[in-house]
C-alpha positions as CSV (number, residue, x, y, z in Angstrom):
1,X,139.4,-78.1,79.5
2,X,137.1,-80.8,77.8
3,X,137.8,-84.5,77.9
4,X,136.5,-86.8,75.2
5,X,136.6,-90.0,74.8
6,X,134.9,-92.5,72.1
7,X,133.2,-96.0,72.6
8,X,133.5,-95.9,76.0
9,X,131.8,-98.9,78.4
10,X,129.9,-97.5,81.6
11,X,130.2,-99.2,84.8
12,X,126.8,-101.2,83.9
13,X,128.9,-102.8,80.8
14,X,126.5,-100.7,78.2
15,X,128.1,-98.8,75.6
16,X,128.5,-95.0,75.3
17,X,129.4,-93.6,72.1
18,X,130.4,-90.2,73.5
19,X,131.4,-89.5,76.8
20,X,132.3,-85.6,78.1
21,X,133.8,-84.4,81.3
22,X,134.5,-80.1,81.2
23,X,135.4,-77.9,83.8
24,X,132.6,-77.2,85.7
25,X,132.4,-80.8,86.3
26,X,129.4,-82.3,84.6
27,X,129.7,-85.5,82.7
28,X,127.6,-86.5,79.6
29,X,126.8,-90.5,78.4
30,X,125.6,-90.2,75.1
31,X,124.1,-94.0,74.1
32,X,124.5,-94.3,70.0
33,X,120.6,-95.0,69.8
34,X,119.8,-91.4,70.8
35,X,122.2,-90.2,67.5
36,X,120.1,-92.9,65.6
37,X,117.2,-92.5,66.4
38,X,117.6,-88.6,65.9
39,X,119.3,-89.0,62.3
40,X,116.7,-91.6,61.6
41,X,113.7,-88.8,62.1
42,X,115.9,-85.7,60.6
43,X,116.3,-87.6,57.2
44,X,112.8,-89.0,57.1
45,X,111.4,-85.6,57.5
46,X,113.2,-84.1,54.8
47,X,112.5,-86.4,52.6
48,X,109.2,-85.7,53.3
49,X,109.0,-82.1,52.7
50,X,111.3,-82.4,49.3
51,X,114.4,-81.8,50.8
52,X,113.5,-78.1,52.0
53,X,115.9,-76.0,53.1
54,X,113.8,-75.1,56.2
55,X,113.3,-78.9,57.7
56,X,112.8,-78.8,61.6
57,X,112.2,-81.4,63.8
58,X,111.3,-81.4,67.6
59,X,111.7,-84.4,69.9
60,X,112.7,-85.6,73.5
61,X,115.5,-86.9,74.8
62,X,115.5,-89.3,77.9
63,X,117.5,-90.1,80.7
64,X,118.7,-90.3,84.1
65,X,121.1,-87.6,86.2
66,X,122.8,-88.7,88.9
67,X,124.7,-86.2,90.7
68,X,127.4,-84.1,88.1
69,X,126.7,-87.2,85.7
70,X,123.9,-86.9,83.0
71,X,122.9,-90.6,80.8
72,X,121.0,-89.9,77.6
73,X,120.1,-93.3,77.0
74,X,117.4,-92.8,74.0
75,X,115.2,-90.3,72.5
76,X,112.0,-90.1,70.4
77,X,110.2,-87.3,68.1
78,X,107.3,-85.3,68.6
79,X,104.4,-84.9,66.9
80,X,103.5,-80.8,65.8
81,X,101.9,-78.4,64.1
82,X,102.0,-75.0,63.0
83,X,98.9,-72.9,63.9
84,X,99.5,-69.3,63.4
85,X,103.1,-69.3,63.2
86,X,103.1,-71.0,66.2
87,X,104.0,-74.6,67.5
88,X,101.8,-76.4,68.9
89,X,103.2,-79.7,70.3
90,X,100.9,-83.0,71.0
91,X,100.9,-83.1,74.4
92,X,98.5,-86.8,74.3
93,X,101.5,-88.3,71.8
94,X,103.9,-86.8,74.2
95,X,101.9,-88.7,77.2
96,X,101.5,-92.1,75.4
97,X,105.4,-92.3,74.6
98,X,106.2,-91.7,78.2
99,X,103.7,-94.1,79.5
100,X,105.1,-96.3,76.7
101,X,108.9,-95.8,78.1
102,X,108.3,-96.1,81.3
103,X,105.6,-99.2,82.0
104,X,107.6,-100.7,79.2
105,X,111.0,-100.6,81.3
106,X,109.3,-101.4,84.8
107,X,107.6,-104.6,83.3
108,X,111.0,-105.5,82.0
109,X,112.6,-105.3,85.3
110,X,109.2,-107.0,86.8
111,X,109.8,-109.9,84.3
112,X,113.6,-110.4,85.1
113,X,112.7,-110.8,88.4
114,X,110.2,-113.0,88.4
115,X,112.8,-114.9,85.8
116,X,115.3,-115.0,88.4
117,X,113.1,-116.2,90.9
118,X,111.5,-118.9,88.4
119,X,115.3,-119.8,88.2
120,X,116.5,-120.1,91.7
121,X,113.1,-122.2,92.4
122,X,114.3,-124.0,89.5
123,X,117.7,-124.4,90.9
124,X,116.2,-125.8,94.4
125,X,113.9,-128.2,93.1
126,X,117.4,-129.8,90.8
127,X,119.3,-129.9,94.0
128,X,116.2,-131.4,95.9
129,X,115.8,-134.6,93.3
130,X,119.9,-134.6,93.5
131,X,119.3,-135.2,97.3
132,X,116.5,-137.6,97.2
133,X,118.1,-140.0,94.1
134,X,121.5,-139.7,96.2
135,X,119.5,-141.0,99.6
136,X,117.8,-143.8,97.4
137,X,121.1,-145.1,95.9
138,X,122.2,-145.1,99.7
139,X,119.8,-147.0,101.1
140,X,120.4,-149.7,98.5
């Protein structure tokens, strides 16, 4: 039995375009940016070889599994070539777009924090003039 539902929200309010539950229990997020950005590469590289009946593409898709539940939350292509009738896959690309996803979404998270901080100190110095113009107006 296979459940499938469209335009679903996870529990972190960010939308899912597919979501899949089937009877051995697993459960699949699919985020529209992953069917994007795979379309996006697909068409580019058949355009670039004239439309050739024989078009492949290779890339990597990224995300997190937690338990029975798998996220797919964005991909990216890979860089080849053919040497010998053989793939040979750009292992230093591969290394730069991981270090790329990965710093990239730890710095974010590093910089909301230090935003939230910013705004709580924010937050205490307002309420600390409040108090001191309120004990002013007092004393007069």
């Amino acid at each position: 039995m296979t459940e499938t539902t469209t335009a679903t929200t996870t529990d972190t309010n960010k939308l899912v375009l597919e979501k899949s539950a089937n009877s051995s229990g697993l459960e699949v997020d699919l985020h529209p940016l992953v069917l994007i950005n795979i379309s996006d590469h697909f068409t580019r590289t058949k355009v670039q070889t004239n439309y050739q009946d024989n078009c492949r593409v290779i890339g990597v898709i990224l995300g997190v599994q937690n338990g029975r539940n798998v996220e797919i939350c964005n991909s990216f292509e890979m860089v080849y070539t053919t040497v010998d009738k053989q793939l040979v896959l750009d292992t230093e690309y591969l290394r730069k777009k991981y270090e790329q996803f990965y710093n990239n979404n730890n710095n974010n998270n590093n910089n909301n924090n230090n935003n939230n901080n910013n705004n709580n100190n924010n937050n205490n110095n307002n309420n600390d003039n409040k108090n001191n113009n309120n004990n002013n107006f007092d004393n007069k």
